[in-house]
C-alpha positions in Angstrom: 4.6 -22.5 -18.2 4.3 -25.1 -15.3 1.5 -24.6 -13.2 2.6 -22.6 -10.4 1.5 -23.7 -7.2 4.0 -21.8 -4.1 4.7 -18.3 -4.5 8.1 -16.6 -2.5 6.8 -13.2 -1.6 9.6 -10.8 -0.8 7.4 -7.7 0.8 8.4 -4.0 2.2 6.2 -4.4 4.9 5.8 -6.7 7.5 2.4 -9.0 7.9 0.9 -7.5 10.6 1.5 -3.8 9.7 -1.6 -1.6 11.1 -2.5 -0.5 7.1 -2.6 -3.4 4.5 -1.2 -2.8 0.8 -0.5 -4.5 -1.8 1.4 -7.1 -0.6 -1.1 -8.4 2.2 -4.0 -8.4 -0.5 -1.9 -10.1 -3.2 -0.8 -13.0 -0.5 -4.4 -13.7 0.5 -5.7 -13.5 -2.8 -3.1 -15.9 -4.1 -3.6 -18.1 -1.0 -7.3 -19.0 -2.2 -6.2 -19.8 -5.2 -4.9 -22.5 -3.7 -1.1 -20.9 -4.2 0.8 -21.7 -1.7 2.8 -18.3 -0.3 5.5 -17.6 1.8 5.5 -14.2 2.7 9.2 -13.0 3.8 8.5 -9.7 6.1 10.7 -6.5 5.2 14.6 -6.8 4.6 15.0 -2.9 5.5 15.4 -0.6 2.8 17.2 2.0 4.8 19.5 1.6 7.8 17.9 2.0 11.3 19.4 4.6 13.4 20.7 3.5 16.4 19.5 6.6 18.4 15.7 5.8 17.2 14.2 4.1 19.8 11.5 3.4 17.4 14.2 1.7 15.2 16.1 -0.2 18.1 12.3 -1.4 19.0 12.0 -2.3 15.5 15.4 -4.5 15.9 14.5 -6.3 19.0 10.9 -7.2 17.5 12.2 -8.5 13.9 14.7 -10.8 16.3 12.4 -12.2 18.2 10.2 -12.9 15.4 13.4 -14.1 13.7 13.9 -16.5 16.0 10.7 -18.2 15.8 11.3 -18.7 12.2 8.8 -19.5 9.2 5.2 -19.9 10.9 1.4 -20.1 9.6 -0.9 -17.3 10.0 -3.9 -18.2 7.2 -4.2 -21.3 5.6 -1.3 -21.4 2.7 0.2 -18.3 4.0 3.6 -18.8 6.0 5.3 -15.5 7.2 9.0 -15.4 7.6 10.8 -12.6 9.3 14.4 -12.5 8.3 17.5 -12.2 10.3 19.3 -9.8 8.6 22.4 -7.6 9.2 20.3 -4.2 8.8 23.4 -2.1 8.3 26.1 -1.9 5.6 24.0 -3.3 3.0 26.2 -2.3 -0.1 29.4 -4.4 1.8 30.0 -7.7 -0.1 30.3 -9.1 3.4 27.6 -8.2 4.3 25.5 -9.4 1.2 27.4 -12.5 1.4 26.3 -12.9 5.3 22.4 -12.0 4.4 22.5 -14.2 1.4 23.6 -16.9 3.4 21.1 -16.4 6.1 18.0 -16.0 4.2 18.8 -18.8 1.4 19.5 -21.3 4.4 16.2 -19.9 6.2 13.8 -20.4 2.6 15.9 -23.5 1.8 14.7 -25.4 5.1 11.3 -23.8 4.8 10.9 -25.2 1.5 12.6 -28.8 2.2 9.8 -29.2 5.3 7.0 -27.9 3.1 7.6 -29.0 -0.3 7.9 -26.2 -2.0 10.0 -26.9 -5.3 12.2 -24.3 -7.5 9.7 -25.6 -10.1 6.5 -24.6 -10.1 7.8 -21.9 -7.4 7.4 -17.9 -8.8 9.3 -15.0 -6.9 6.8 -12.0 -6.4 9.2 -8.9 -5.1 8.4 -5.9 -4.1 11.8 -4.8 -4.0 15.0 -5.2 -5.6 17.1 -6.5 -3.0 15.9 -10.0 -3.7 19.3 -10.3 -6.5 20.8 -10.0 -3.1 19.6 -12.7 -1.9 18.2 -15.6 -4.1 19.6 -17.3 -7.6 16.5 -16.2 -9.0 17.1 -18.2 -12.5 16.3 -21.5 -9.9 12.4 -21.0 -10.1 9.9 -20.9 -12.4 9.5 -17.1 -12.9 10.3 -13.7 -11.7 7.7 -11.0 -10.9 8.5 -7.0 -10.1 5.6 -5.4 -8.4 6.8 -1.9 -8.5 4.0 -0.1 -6.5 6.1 3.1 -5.3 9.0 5.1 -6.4 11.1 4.1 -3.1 13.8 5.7 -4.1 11.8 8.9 -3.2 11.4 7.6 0.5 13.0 9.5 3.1 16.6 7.6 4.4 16.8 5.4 1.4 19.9 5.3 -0.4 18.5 6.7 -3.9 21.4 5.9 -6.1 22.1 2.4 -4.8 18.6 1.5 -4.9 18.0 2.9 -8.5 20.8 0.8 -10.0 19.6 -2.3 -8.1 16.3 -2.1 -9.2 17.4 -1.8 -13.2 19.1 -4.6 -12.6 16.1 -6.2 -11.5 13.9 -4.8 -14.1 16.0 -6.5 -16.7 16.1 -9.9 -15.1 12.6 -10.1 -14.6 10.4 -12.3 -16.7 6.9 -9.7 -16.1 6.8 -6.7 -14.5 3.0 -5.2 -13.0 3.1 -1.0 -12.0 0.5 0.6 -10.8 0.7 3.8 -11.8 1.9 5.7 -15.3 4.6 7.0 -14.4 6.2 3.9 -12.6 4.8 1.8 -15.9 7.2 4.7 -17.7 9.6 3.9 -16.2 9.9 0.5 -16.1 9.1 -0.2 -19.7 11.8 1.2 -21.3 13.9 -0.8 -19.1 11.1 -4.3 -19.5 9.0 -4.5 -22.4 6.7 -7.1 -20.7 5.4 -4.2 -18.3 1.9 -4.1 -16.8 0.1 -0.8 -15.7 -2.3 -2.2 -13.0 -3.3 0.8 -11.1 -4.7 -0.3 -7.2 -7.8 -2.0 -6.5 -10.1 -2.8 -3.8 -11.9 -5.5 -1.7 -15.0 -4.7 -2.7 -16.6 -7.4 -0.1 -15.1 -6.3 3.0 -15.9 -1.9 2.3 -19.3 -2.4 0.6 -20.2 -3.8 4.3 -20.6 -0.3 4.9 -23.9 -0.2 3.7 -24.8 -2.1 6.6 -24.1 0.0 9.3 -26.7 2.3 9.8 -25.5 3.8 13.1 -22.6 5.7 14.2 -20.1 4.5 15.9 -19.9 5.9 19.4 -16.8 8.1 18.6 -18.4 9.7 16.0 -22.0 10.0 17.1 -20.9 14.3 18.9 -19.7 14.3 15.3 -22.2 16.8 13.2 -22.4 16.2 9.8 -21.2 17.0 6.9 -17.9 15.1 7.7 -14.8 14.6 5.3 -12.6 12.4 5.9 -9.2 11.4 5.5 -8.1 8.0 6.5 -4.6 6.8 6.4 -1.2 7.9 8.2 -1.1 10.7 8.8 2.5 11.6 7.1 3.9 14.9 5.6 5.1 12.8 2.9 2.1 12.5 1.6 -0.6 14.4 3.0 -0.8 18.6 3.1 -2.0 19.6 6.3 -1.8 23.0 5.8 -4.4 23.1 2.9 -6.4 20.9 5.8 -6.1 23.8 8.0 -7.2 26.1 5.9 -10.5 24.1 4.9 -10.8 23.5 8.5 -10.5 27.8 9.7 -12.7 28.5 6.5 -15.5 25.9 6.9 -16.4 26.1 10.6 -19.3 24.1 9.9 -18.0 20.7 8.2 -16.1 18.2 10.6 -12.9 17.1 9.4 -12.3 13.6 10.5 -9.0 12.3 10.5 -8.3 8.3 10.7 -5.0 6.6 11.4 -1.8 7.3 13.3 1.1 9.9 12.8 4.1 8.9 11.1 6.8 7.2 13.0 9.2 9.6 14.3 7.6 12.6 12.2 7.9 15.8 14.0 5.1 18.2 12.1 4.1 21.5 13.6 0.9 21.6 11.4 -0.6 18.6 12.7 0.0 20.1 16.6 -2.5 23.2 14.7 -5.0 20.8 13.2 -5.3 19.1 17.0 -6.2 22.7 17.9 -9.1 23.6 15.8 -12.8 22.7 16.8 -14.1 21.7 14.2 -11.2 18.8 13.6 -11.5 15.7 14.7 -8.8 12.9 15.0 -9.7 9.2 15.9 -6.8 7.5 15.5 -5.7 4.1 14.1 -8.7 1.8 13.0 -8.3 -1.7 12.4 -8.9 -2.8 8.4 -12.2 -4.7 9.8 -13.4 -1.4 11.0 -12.7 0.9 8.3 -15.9 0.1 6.4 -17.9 0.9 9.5 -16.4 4.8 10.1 -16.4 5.2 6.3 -20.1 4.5 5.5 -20.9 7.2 8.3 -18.8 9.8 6.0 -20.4 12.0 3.4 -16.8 12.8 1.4 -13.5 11.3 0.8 -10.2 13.7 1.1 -7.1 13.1 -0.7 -5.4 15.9 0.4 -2.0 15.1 -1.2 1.6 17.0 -1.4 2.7 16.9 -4.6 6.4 15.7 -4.7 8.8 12.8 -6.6 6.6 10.1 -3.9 3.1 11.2 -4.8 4.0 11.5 -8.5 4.1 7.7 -8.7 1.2 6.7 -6.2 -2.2 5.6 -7.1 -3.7 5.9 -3.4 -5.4 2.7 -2.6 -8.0 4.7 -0.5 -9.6 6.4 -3.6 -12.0 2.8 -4.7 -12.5 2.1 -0.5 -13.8 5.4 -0.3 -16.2 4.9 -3.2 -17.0 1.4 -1.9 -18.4 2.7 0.9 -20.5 5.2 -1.1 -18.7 8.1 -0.5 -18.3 11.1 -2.9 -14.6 11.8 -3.6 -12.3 15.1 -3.6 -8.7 14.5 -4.6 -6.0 16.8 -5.6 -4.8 16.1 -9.1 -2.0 13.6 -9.0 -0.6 11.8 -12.2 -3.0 9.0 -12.0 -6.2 10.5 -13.1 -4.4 11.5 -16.1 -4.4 8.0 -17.9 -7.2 7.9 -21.0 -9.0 4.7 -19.3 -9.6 7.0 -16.1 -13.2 8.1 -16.3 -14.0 10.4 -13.4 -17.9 10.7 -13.0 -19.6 13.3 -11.3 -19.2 12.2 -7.6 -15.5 12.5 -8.2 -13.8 15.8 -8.0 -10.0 15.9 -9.2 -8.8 19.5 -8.7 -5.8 21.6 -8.0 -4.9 22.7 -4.1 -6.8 26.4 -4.7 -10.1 24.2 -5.8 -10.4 22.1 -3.2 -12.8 23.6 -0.5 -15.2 24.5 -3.9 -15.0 20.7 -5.0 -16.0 20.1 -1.7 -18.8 22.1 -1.2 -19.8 20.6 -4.8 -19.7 17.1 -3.6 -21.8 18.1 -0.4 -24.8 19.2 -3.2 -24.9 15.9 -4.7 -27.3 12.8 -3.2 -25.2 10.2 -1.4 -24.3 7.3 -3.6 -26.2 3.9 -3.5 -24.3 0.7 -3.4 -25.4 0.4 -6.9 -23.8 3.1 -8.2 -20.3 2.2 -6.5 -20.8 -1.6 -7.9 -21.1 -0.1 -11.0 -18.1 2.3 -11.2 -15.9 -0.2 -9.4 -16.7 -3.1 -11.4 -13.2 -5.0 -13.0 -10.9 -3.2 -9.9 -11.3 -5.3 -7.5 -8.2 -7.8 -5.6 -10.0 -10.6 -7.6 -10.0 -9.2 -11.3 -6.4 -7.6 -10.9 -5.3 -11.0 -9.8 -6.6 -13.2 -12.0 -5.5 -10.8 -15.1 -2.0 -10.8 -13.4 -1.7 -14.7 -13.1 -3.1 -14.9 -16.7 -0.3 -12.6 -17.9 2.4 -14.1 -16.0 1.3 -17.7 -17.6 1.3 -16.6 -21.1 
């Protein structure tokens, strides 16, 4: 293979998104590599509703983005926010009109910054891309399948499943992470990849250096748990929150990021009432390690449901990287043979939480040591460089 030195990224999410994934860490672990990326912002996966303000707001931001077109934001990261038609995506028209619009819009890019077809790779997220690009015109084709979308709420399930099989047999190398999505993507691509997420082990070990609360936590008593993330009933149960919260007077639940978009959740109006529950809303990525390293346990309080089946929650090696003991309910990933689960990890089912949580409470905080150790090979690095090696083979 050519040496690849630009990268196409066609995310779900856009750049500046309050919670970084997948796609922002593989962009700026490409980037110093010296891989030149552009990183072109969601196409919209479901159609906006035009009686969501929240959606409309959505629409007038991605046009005036738009309109300012390709721009830097990180050396040899350019971020691209496509003018698409967000409705009627199945009508050839339509295709035909967004095709148009984002070739011409990566076509100039690339022109003005030399980015040529080949020594270029596509790295999707999704499978709209056959939508949009001749993808046979660069150098290689790359699925990151890091979610069962077709599980997400307003998503057209059928017409995204057939897209993405068509995409999963066109691609050259296809990276999952998580067994079931690997499942289902091998039959479909025999060059699949199961690389379960990872972590930026230098930015969360910084909590080791913070030896003093920050000052919305300092009325906080200890022990806390935590849970940090959106707060979405998607994903998280809140009831089984409430009832560790009514049952355990004495821990402090502390609860970091912001309510889902639009969610309307009657349990979460509960949790805000109960003492001993605390929420702190949405912390930047730069201050997570410092609220995290004042924790004593990690909660992964998930639903279990089609989404959660495929999701290896990115939080699980940031909360060990910040030396905190974890409690998780059993979702399919901790059921591959390579996942060893030590004893500051506790992997239970919903009616053994609270007593995995008063067994993690028992057992000495963990040194940084001890997290360096267990997290070793999964960090953005490693997974990267093992990807790239792959993809050159």
């Amino acid at each position: 293979m050519k040496e690849i030195k630009n990268c196409i990224l066609l995310s779900t999410a856009d750049w500046d998104a309050p919670y970084w994934t997948n796609k922002q860490h593989t962009t700026k672990h490409l980037a110093q590599r010296d891989i030149r990326v552009l990183y072109i912002e969601s196409v919209g996966l479901r159609a906006p509703k035009l009686n969501s303000s929240i959606d409309l707001a959505r629409i007038w931001r991605r046009l005036l983005r738009g309109l300012k077109g390709a721009h830097e934001v990180e050396k040899n990261i350019w971020i691209l926010s496509p003018l698409v038609i967000p409705f009627k995506h199945h009508w050839t028209i339509i295709k035909k009109i967004n095709r148009w619009w984002l070739n011409k819009s990566i076509q100039n890019f690339c022109k003005h910054k030399n980015f040529q077809n080949l020594n270029t790779i596509l790295w999707t997220y999704h499978p709209y891309v056959l939508d949009y690009l001749n993808c046979k015109n660069y150098l290689s084709l790359v699925y990151h399948c890091v979610d069962d979308l077709s599980a997400v709420p307003g998503i057209d399930k059928d017409a995204f499943v057939t897209k993405e099989k068509e995409l999963l047999t066109e691609a050259n190398i296809v990276f999952t992470t998580s067994k079931k999505l690997y499942e289902k993507c091998s039959v479909i691509n025999k060059n699949t990849y199961d690389f379960p997420n990872v972590v930026d082990w230098e930015h969360f070990s910084n909590s080791f250096n913070f030896l003093l609360d920050p000052y919305d936590l300092t009325n906080i008593e200890r022990p806390r748990l935590v849970y940090a993330g959106v707060l979405t009933d998607l994903k998280v149960d809140f009831q089984l929150l409430i009832e560790v919260a009514l049952e355990e007077p004495s821990w402090s639940i502390v609860l970091i990021g912001d309510e889902r978009e639009g969610q309307i959740n009657n349990q979460l109006s509960i949790l805000r009432e109960i003492k001993n529950v605390y929420f702190l809303g949405y912390k930047s990525y730069k201050e997570l390690p410092r609220y995290l390293g004042r924790m004593d346990v990690g909660l992964l309080p998930s639903l279990i449901n089609t989404y959660t089946d495929s999701m290896f929650p990115m939080k699980f090696y940031e909360y060990i990287s910040c030396g905190l003991k974890v409690v998780s309910i059993n979702l399919k990933f901790t059921e591959t043979e390579d996942f060893l689960i030590p004893q500051f990890i506790s992997v239970v089912k919903k009616e053994q939480f609270k007593d995995a949580i008063r067994h993690q409470l028992n057992i000495p905080k963990l040194t940084k040591t001890e997290c360096s150790e267990f997290v070793r090979e999964n960090t953005w690095e490693r997974r990267l460089e093992k990807m790239l090696n792959l993809l050159k083979a």
